[in-house]
Structure formats: C-alpha cells, structure tokens
KETIDREN-33884 format. One record per residue: residue in three letters; x, y, z of N, C-alpha, C in turn. Coordinates in steps of 0.02 Angstrom, whole numbers, plus 50000, padded with zeros to 5 digits. Last residue first. Layout:
ALAXYZXYZXYZ;...
//
This chain:
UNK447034882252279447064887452283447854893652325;UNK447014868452309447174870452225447314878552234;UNK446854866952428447734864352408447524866352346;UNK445664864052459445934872652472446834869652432;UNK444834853052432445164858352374445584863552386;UNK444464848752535444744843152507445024848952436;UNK444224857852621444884855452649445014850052585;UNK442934858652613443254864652591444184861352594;UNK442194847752675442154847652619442694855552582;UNK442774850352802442994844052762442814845352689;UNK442084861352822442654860552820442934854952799;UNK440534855752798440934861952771441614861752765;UNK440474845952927440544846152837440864849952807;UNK440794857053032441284852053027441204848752937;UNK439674865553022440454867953026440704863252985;UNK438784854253044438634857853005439254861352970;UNK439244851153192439154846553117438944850153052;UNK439104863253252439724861553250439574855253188;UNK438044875053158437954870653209438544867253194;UNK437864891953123437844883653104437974880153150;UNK437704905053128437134900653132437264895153122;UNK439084911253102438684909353152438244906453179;UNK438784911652954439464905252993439154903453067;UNK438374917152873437924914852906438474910652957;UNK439264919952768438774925352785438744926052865;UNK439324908052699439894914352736439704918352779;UNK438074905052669438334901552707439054904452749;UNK438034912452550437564916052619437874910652670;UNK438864909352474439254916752497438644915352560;UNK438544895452422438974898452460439224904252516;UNK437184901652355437254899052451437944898752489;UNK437734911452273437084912052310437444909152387;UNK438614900252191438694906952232438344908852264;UNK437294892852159437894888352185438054895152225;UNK436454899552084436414899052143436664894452187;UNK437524901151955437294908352015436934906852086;UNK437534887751928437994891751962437824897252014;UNK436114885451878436424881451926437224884651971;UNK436094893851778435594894951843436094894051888;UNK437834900051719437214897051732436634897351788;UNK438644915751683438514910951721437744906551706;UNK438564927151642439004923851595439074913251636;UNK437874935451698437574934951651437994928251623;UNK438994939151810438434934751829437954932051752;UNK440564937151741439734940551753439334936051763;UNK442104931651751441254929651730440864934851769;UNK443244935751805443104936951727442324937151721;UNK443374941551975443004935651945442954940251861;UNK444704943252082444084948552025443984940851959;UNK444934937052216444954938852168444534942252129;UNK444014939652373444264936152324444394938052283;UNK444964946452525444234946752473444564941352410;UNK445744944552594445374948352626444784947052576;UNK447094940152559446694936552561445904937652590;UNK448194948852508448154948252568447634944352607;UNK447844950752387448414952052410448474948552476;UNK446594959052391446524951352368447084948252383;UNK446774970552460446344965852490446394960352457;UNK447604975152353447984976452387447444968452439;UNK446644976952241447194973352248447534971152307;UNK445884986352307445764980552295446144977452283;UNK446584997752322446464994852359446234988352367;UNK446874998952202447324998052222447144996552279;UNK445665002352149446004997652097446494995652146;UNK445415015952192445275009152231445305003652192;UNK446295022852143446565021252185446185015552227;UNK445965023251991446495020552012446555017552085;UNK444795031152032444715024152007445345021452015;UNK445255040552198445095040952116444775031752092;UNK444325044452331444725040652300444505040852213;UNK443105047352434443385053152385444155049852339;UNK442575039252453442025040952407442635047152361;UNK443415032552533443335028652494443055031052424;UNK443225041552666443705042752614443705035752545;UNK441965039152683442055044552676442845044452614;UNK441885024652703441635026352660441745036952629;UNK442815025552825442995021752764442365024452699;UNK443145041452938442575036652887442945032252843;UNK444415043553013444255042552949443685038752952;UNK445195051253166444495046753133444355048253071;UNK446365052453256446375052153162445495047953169;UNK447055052053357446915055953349446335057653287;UNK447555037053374447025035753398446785044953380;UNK448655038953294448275036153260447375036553287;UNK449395055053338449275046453360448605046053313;UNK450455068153311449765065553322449925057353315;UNK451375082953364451305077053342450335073553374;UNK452145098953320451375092953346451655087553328;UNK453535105253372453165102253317452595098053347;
//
C-alpha cells in the first residue's frame, strides 16, 4: 500500500478555498474564530457605523498591520492600553 507524508501534499489555500462550498468556509471560519486566529463576525456593517468609528477600525487594524514599525514605547502604550480591557474579552 502507498503511503504519503504531509510534506508530499502541496495544496494552494486559495486553490482549495475557491473550490469549497459556502457551508464549508462557514466552517472554516468558525473554526479560525475558535481558535483566536481572526475575530468574530461583526453584526455592524460598515454602513451601520459612524465616521468616528470606521476610522477608529481603520487605525486599529493598520496599527496590526504595522506592529513592526513601532518603536518599543510605542509597543509598550499599546499594550497597556490593550491590557486594561482584554479581561472583557
């Protein structure tokens, strides 16, 4: 009988991603929020949001983005300022 190793197996992610039903990347997503990989599925639309929000998200996410470019005081706010809420989450 063959056998094969993982290292045998090259999958595109977008290859097989494209060929997935709706269910199944329902399930992958779940599965990533599950596991803290991505965030939840947000109710609000961007439409359903304010200026002031959307570009609250804006910098947030580019500040994710951007981690690399910051400077250890820069880091260090951030984390204080993320450390005073992560206990709601």
């Amino acid at each position: 009988m063959a056998s094969f190793s993982v290292d045998d197996i090259d999958i595109d992610p977008v290859e097989f991603m494209n060929e997935c039903s709706r269910w199944e990347i329902d399930e992958v997503i779940e599965w990533l929020i599950e596991r803290d990989h991505i965030n939840s599925k947000n109710s609000n639309s961007d439409e359903e949001l304010n200026h002031n929000d959307n570009d609250f998200l804006r910098n947030v996410d580019a500040i994710g983005k951007s981690k690399h470019l910051l400077s250890v005081e820069e880091e260090d706010i951030i984390n204080r300022i993320g450390g005073k809420f992560k206990h709601l989450y």
